[in-house]
N, CA, C and O atoms as a Maestro MAE file, in Angstrom:
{
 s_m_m2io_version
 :::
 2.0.0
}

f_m_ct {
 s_m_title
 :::
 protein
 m_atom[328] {
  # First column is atom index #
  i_m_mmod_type
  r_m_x_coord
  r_m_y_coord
  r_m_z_coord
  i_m_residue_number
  s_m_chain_name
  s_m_pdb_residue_name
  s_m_pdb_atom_name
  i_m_atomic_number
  :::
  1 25 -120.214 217.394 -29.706 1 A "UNK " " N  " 7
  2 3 -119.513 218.631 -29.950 1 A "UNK " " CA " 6
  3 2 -118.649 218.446 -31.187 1 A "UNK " " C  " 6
  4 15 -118.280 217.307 -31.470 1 A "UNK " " O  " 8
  5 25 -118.208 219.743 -32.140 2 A "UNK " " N  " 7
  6 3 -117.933 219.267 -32.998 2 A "UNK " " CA " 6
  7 2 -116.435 219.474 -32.798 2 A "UNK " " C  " 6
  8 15 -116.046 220.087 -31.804 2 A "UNK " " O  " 8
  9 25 -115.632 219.020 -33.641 3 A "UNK " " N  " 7
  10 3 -114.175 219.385 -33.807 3 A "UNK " " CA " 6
  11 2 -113.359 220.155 -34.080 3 A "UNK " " C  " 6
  12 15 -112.138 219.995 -34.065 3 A "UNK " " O  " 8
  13 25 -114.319 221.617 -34.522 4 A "UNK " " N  " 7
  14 3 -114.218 222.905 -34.748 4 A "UNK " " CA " 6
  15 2 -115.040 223.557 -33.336 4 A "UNK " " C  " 6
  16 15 -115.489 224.694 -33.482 4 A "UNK " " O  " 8
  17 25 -115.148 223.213 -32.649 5 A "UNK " " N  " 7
  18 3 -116.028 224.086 -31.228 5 A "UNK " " CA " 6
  19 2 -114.499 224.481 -30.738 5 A "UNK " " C  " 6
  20 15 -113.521 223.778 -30.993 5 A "UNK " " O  " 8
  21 25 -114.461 225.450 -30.155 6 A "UNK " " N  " 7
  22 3 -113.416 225.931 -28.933 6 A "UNK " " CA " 6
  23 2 -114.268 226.257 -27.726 6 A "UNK " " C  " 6
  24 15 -115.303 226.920 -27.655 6 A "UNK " " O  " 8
  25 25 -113.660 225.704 -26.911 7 A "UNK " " N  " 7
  26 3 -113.756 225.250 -25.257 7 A "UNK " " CA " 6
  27 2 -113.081 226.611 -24.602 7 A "UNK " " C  " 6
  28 15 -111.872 226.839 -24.561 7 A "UNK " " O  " 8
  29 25 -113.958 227.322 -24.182 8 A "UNK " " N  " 7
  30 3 -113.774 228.475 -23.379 8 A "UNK " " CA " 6
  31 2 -113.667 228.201 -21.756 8 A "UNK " " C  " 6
  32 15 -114.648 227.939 -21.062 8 A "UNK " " O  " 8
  33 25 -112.276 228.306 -21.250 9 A "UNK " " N  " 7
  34 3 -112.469 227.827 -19.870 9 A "UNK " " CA " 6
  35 2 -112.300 228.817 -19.281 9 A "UNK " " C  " 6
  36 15 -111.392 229.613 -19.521 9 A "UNK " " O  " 8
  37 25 -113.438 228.977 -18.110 10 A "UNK " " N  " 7
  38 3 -113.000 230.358 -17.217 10 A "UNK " " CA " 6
  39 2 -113.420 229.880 -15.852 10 A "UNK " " C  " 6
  40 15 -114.224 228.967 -15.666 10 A "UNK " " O  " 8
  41 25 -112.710 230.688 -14.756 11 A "UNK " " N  " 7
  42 3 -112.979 230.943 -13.329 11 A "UNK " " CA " 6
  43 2 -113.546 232.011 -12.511 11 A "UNK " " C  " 6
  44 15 -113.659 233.098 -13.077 11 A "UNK " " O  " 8
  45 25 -113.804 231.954 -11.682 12 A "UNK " " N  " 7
  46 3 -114.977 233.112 -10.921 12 A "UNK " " CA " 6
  47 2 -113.866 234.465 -11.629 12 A "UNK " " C  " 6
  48 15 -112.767 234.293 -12.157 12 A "UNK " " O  " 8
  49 25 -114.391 235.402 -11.473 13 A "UNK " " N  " 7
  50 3 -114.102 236.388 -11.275 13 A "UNK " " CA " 6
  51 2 -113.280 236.963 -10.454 13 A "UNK " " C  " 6
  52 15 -112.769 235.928 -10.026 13 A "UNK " " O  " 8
  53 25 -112.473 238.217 -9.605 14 A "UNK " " N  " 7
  54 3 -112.003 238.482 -8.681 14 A "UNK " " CA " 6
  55 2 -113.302 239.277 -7.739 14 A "UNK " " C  " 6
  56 15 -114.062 239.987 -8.397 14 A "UNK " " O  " 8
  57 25 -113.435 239.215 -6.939 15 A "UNK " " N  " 7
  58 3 -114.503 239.864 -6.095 15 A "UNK " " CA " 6
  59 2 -113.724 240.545 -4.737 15 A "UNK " " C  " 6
  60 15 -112.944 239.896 -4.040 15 A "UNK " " O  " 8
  61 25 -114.022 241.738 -4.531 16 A "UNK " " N  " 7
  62 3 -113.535 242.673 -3.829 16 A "UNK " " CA " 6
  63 2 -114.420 242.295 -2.135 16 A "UNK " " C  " 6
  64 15 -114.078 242.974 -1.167 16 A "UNK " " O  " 8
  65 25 -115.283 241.430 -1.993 17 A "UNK " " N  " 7
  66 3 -115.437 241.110 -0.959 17 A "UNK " " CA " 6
  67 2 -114.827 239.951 -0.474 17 A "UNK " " C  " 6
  68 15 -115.511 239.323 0.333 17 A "UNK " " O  " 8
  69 25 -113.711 239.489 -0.748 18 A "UNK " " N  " 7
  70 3 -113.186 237.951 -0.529 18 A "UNK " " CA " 6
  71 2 -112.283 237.873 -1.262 18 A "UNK " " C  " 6
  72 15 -112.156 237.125 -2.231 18 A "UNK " " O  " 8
  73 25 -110.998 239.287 -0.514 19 A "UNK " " N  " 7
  74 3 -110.052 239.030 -0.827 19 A "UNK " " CA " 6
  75 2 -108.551 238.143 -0.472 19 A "UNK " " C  " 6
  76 15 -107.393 238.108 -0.890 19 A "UNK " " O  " 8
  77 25 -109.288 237.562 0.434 20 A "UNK " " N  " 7
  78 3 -108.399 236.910 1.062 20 A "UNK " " CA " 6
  79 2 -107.979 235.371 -0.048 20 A "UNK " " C  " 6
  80 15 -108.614 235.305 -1.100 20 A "UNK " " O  " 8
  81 25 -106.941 234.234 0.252 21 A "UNK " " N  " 7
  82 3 -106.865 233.191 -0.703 21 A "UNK " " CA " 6
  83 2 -108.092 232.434 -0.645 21 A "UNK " " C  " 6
  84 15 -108.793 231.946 -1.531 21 A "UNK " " O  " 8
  85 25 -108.205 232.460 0.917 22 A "UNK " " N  " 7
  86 3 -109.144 231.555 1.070 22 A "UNK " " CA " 6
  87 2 -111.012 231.679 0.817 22 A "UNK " " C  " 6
  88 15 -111.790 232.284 1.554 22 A "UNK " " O  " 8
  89 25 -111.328 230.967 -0.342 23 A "UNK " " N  " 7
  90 3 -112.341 231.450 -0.815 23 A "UNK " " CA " 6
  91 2 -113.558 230.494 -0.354 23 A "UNK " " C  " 6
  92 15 -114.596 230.650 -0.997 23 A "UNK " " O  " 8
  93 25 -113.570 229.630 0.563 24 A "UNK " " N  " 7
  94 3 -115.038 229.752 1.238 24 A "UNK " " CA " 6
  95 2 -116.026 229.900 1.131 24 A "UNK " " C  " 6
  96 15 -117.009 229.297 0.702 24 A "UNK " " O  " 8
  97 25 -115.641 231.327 1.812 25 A "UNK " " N  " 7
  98 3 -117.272 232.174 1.898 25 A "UNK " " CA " 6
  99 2 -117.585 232.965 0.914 25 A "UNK " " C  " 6
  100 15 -118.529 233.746 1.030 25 A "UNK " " O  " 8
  101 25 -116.919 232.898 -0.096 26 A "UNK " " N  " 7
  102 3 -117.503 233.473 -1.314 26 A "UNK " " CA " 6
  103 2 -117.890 232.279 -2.502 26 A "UNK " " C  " 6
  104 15 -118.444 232.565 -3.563 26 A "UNK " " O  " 8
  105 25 -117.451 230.775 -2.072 27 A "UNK " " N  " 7
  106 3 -118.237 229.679 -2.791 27 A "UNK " " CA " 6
  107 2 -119.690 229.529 -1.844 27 A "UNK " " C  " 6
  108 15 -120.712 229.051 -2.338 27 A "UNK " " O  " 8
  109 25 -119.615 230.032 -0.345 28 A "UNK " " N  " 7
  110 3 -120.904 229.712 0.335 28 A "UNK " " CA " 6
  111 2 -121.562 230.527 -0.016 28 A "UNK " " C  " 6
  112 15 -122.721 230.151 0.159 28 A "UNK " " O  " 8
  113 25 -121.520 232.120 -0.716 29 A "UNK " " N  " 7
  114 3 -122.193 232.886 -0.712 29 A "UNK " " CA " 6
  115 2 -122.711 232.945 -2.228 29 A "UNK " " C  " 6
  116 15 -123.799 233.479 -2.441 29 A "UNK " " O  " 8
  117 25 -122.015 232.449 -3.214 30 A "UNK " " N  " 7
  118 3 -122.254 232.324 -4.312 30 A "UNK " " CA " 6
  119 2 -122.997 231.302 -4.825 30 A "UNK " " C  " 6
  120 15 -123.416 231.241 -5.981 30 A "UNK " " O  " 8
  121 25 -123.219 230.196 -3.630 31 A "UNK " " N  " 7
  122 3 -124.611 229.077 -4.191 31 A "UNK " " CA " 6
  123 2 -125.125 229.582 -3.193 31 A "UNK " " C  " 6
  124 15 -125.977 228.736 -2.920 31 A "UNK " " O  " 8
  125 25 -125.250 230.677 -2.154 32 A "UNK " " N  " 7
  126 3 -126.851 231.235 -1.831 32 A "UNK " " CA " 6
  127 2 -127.390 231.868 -2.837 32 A "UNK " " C  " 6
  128 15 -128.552 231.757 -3.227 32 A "UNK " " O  " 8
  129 25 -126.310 232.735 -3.398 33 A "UNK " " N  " 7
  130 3 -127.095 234.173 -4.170 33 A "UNK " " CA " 6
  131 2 -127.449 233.304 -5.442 33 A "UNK " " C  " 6
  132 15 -128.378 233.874 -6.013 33 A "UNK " " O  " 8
  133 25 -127.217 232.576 -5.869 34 A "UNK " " N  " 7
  134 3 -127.726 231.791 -7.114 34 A "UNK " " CA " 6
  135 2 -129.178 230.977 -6.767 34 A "UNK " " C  " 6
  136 15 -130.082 230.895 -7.599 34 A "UNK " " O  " 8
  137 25 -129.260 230.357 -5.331 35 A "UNK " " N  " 7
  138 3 -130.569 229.775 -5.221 35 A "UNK " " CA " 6
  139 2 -131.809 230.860 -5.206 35 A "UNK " " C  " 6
  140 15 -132.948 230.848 -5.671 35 A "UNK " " O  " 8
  141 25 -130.761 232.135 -4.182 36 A "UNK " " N  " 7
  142 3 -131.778 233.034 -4.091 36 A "UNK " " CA " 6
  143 2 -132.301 233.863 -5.651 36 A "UNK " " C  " 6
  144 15 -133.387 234.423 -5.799 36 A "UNK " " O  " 8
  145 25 -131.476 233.778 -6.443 37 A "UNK " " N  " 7
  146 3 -131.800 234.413 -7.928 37 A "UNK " " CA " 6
  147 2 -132.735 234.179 -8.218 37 A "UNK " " C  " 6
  148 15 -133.666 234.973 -8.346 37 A "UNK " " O  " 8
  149 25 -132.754 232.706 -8.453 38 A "UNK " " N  " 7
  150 3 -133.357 231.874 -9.346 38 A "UNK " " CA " 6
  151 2 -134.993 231.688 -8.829 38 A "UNK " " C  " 6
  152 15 -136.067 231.410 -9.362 38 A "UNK " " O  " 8
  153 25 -134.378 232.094 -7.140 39 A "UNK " " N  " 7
  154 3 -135.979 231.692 -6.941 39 A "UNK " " CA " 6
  155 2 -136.847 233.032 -7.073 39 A "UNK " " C  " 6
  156 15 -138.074 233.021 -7.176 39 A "UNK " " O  " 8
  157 25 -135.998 234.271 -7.057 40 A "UNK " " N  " 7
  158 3 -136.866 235.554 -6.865 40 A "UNK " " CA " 6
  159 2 -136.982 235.741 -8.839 40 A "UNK " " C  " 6
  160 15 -137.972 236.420 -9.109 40 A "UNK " " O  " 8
  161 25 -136.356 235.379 -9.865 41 A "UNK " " N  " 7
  162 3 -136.051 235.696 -11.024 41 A "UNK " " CA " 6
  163 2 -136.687 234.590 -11.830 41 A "UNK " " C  " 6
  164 15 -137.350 234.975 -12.793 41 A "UNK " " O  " 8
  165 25 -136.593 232.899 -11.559 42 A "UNK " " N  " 7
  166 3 -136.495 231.979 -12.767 42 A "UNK " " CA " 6
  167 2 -134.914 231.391 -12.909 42 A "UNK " " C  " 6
  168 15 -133.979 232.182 -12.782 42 A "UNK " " O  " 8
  169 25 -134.739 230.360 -13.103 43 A "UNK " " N  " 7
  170 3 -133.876 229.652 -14.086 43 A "UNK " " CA " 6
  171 2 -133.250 230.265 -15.156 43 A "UNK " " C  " 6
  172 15 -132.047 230.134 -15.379 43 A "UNK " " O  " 8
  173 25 -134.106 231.016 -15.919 44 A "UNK " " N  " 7
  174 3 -134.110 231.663 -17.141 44 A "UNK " " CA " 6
  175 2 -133.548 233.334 -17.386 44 A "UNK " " C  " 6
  176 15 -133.378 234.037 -18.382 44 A "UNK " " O  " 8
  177 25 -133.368 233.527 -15.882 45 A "UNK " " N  " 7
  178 3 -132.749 234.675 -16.053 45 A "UNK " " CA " 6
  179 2 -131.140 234.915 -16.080 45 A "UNK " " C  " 6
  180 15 -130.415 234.628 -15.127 45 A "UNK " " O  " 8
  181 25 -130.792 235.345 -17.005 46 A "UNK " " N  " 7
  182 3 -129.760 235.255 -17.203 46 A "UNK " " CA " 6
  183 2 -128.590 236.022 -16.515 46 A "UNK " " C  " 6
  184 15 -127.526 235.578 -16.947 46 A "UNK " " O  " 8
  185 25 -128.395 237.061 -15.555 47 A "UNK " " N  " 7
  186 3 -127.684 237.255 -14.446 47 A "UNK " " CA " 6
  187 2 -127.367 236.180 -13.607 47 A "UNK " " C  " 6
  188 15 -126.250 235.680 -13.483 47 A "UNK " " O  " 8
  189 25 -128.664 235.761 -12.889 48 A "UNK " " N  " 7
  190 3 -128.161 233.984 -12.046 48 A "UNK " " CA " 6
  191 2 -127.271 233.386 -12.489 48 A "UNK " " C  " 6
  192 15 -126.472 232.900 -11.689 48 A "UNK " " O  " 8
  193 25 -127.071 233.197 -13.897 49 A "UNK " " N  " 7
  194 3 -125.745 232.205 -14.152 49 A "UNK " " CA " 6
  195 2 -124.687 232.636 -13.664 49 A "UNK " " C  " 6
  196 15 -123.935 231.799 -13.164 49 A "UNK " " O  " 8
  197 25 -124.336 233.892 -13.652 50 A "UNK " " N  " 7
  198 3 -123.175 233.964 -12.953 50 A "UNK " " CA " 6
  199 2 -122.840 233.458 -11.385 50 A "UNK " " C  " 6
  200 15 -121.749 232.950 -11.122 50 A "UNK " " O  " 8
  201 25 -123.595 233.593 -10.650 51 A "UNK " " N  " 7
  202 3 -123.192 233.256 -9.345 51 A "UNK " " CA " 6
  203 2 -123.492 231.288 -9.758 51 A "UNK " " C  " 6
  204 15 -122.801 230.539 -9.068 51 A "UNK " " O  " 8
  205 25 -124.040 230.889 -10.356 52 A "UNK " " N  " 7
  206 3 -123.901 229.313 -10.702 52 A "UNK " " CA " 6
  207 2 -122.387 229.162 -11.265 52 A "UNK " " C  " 6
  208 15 -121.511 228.428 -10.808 52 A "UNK " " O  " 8
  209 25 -122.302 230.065 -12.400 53 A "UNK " " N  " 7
  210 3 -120.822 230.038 -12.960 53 A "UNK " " CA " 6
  211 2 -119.510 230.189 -11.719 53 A "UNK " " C  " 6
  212 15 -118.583 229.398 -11.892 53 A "UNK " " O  " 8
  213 25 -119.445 230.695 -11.076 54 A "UNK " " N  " 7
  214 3 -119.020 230.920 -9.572 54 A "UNK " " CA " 6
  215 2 -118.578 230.149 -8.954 54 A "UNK " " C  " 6
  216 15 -117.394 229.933 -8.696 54 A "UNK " " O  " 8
  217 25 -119.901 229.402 -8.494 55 A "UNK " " N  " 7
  218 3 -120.036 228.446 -7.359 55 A "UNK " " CA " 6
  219 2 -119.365 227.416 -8.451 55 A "UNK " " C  " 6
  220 15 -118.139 227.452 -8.553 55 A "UNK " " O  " 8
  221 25 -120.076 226.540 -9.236 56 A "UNK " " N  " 7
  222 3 -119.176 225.640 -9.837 56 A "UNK " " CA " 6
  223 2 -118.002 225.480 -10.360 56 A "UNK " " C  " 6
  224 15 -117.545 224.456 -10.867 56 A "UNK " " O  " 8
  225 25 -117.305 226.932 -10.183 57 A "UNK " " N  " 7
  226 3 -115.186 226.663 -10.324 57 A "UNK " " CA " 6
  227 2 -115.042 227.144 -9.067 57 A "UNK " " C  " 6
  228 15 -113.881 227.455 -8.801 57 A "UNK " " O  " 8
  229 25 -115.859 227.313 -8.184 58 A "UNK " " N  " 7
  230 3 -114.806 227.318 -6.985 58 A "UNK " " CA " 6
  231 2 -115.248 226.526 -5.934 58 A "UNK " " C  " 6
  232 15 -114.397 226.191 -5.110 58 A "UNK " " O  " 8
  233 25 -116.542 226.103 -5.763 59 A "UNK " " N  " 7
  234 3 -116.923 225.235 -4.855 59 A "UNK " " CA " 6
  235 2 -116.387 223.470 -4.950 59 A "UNK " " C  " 6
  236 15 -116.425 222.747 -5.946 59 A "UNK " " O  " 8
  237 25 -115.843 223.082 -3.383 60 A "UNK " " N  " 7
  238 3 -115.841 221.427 -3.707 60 A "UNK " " CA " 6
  239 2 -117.242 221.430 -4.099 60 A "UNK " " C  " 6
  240 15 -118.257 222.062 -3.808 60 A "UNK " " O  " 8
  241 25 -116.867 220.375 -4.957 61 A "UNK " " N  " 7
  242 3 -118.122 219.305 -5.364 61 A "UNK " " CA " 6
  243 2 -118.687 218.405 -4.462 61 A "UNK " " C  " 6
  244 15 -119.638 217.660 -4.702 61 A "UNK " " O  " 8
  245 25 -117.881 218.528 -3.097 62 A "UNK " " N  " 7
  246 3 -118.693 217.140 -2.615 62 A "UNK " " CA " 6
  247 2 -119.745 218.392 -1.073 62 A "UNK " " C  " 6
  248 15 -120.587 218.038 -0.249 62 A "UNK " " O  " 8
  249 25 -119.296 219.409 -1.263 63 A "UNK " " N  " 7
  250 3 -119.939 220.677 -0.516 63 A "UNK " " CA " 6
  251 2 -121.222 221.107 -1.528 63 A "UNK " " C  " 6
  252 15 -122.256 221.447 -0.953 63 A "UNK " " O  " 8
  253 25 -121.212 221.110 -2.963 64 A "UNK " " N  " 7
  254 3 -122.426 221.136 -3.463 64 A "UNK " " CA " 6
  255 2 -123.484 220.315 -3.583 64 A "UNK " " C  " 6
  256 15 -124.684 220.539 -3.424 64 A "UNK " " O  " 8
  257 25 -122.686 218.973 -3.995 65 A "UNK " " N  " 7
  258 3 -123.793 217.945 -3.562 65 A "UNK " " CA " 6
  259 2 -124.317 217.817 -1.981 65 A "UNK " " C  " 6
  260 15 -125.328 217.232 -1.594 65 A "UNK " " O  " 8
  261 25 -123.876 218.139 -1.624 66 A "UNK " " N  " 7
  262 3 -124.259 217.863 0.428 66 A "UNK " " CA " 6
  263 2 -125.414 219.259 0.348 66 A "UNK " " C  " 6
  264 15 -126.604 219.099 0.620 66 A "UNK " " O  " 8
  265 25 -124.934 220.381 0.004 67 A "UNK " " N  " 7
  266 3 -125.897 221.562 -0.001 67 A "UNK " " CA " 6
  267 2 -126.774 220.994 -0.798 67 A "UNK " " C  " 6
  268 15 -127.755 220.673 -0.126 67 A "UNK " " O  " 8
  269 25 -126.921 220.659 -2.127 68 A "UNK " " N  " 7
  270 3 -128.037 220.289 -2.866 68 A "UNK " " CA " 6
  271 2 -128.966 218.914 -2.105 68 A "UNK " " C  " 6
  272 15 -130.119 218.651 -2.446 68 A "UNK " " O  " 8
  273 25 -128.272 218.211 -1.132 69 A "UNK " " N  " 7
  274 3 -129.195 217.263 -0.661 69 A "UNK " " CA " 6
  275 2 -129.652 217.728 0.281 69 A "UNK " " C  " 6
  276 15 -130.798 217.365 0.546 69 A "UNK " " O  " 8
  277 25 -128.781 219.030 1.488 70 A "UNK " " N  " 7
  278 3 -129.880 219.620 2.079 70 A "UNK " " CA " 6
  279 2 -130.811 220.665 1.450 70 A "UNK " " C  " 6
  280 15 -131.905 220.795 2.000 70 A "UNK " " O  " 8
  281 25 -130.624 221.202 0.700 71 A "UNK " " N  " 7
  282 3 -131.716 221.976 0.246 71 A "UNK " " CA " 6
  283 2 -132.951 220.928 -0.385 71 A "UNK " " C  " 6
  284 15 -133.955 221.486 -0.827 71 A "UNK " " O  " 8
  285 25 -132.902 219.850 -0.416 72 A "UNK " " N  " 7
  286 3 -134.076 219.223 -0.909 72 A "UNK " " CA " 6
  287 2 -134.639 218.734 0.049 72 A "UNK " " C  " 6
  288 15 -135.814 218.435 -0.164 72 A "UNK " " O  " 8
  289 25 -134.196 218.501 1.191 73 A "UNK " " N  " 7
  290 3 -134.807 217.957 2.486 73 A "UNK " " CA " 6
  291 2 -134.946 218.538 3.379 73 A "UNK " " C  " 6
  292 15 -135.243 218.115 4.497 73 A "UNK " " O  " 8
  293 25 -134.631 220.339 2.828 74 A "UNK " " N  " 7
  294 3 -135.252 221.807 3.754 74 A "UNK " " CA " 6
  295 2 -134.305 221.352 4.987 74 A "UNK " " C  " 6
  296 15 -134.969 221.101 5.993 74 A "UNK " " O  " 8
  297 25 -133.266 221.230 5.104 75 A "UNK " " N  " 7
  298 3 -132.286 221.025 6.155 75 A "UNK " " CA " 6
  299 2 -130.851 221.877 5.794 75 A "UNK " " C  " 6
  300 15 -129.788 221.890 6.416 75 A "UNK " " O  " 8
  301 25 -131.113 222.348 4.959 76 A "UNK " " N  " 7
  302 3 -129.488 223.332 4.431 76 A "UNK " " CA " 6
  303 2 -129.814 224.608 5.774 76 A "UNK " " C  " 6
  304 15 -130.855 225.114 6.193 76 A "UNK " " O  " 8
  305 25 -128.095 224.803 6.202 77 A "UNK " " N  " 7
  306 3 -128.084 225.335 7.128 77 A "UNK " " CA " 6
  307 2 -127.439 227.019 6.945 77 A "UNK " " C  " 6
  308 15 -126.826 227.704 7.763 77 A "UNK " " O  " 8
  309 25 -127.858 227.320 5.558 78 A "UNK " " N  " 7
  310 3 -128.205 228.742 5.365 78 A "UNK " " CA " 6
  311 2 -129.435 229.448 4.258 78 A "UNK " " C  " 6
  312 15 -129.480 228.958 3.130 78 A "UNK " " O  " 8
  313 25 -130.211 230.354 4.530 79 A "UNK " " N  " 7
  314 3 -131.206 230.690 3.612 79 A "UNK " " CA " 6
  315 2 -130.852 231.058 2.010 79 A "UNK " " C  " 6
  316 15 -130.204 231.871 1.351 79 A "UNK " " O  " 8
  317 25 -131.623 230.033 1.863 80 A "UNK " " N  " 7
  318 3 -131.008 230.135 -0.267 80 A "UNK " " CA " 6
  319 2 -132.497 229.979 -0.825 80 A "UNK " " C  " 6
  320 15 -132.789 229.170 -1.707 80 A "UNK " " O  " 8
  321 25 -133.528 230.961 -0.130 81 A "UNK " " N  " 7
  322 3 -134.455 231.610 -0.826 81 A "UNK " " CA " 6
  323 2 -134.891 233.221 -0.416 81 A "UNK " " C  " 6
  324 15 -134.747 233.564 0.757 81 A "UNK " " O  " 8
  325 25 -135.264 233.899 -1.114 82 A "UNK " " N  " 7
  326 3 -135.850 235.486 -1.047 82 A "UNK " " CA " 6
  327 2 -136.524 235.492 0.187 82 A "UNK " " C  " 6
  328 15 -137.090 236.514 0.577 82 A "UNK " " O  " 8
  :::
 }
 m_bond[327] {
  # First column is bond index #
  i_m_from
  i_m_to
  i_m_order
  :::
  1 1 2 1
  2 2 3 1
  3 3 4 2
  4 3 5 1
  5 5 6 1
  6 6 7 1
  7 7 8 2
  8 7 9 1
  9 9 10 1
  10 10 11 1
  11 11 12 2
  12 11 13 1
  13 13 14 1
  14 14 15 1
  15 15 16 2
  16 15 17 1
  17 17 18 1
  18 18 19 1
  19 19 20 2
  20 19 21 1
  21 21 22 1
  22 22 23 1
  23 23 24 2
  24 23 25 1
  25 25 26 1
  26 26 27 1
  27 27 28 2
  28 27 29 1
  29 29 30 1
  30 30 31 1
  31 31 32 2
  32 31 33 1
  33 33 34 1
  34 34 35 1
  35 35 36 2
  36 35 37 1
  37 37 38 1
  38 38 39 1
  39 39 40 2
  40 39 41 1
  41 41 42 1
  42 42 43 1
  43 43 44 2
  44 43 45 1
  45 45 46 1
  46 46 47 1
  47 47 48 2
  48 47 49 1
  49 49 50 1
  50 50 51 1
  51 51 52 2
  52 51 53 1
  53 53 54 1
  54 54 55 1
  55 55 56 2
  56 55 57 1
  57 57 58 1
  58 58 59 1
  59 59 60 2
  60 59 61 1
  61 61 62 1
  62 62 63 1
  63 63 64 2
  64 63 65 1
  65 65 66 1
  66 66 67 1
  67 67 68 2
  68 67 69 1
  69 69 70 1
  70 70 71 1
  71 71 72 2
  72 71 73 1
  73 73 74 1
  74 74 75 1
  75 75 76 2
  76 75 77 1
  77 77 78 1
  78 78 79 1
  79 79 80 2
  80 79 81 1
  81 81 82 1
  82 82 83 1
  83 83 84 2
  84 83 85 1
  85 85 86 1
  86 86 87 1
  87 87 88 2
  88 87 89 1
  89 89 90 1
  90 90 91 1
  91 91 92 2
  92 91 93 1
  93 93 94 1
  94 94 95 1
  95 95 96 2
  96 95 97 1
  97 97 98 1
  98 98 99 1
  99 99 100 2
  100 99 101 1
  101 101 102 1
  102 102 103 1
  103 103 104 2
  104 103 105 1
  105 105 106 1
  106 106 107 1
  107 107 108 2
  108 107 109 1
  109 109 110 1
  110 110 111 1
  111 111 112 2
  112 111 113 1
  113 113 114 1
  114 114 115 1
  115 115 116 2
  116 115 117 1
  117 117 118 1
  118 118 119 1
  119 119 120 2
  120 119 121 1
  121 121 122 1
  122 122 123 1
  123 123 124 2
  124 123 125 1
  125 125 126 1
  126 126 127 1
  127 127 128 2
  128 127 129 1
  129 129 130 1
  130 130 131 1
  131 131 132 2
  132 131 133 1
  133 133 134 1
  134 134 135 1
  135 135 136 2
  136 135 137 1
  137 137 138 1
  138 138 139 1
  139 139 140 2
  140 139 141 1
  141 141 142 1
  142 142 143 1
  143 143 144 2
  144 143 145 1
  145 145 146 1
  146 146 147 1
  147 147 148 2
  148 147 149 1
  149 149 150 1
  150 150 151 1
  151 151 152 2
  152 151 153 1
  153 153 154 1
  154 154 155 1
  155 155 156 2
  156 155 157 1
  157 157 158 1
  158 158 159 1
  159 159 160 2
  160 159 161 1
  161 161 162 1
  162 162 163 1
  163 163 164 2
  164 163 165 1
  165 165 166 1
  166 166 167 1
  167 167 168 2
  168 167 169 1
  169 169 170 1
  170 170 171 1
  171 171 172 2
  172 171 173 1
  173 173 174 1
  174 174 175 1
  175 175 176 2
  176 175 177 1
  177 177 178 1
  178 178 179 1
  179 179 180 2
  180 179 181 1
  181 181 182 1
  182 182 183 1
  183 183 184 2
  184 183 185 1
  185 185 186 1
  186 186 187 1
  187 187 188 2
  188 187 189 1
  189 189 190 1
  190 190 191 1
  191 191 192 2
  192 191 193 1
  193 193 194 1
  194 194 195 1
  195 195 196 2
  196 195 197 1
  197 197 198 1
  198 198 199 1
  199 199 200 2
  200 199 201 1
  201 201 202 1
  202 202 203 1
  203 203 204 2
  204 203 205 1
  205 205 206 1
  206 206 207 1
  207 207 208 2
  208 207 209 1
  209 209 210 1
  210 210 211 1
  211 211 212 2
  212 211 213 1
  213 213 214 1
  214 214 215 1
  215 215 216 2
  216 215 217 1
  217 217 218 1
  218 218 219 1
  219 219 220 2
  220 219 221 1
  221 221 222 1
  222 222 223 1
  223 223 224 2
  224 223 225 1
  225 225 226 1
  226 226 227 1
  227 227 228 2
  228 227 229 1
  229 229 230 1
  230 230 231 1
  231 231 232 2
  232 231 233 1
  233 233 234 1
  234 234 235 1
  235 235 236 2
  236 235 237 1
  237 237 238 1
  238 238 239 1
  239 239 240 2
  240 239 241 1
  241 241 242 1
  242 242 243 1
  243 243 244 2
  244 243 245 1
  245 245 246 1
  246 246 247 1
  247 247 248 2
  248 247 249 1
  249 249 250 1
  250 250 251 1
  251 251 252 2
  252 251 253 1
  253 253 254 1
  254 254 255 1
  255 255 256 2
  256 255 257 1
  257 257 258 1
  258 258 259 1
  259 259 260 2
  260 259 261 1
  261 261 262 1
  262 262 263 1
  263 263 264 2
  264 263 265 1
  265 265 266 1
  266 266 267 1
  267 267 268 2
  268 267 269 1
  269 269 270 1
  270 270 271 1
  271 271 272 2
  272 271 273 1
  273 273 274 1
  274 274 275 1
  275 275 276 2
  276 275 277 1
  277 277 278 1
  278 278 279 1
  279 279 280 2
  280 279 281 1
  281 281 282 1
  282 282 283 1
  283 283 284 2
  284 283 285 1
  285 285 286 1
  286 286 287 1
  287 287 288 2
  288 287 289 1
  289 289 290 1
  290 290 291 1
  291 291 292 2
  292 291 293 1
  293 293 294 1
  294 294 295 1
  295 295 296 2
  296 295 297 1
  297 297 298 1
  298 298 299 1
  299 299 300 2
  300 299 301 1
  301 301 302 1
  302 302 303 1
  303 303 304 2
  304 303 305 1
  305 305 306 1
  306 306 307 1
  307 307 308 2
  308 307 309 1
  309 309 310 1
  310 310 311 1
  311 311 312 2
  312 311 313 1
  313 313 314 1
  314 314 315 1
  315 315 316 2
  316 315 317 1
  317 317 318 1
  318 318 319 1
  319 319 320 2
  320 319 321 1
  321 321 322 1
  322 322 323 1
  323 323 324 2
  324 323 325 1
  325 325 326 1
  326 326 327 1
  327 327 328 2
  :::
 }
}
């Protein structure tokens, strides 16, 4: 990166379904709707990033990696495909 780049830092959004502090179920719901994107859309579609953008400032990290190891061993214990 160069020494002239500026570093844009941002956080989810406010979302009117999860208004409460505790945001949860809107990090659980935001790496469904991103698996489910991606799988009904591509990688490449560019709406999906947002719910990725999402999930990664508000989700623990050690809750994504655990979801990402069950979703590879078809053991994740909510549907994160179409």
């Amino acid at each position: 990166m160069s020494d002239n780049a500026e570093i844009k830092l941002e956080t989810a959004p406010f979302d009117a379904r999860f208004p409460n502090t505790n945001q949860s179920k809107h990090c659980w719901q935001a790496y469904g709707d991103y698996y489910k994107c991606i799988d009904a859309r591509g990688e490449d579609f560019a709406p999906c990033q947002q719910f990725k953008k999402t999930f990664m400032s508000i989700c623990p990290e050690a809750w994504v990696s655990r979801w990402d190891e069950q979703r590879e061993d078809g053991t994740i214990p909510f549907k994160v495909t179409v």
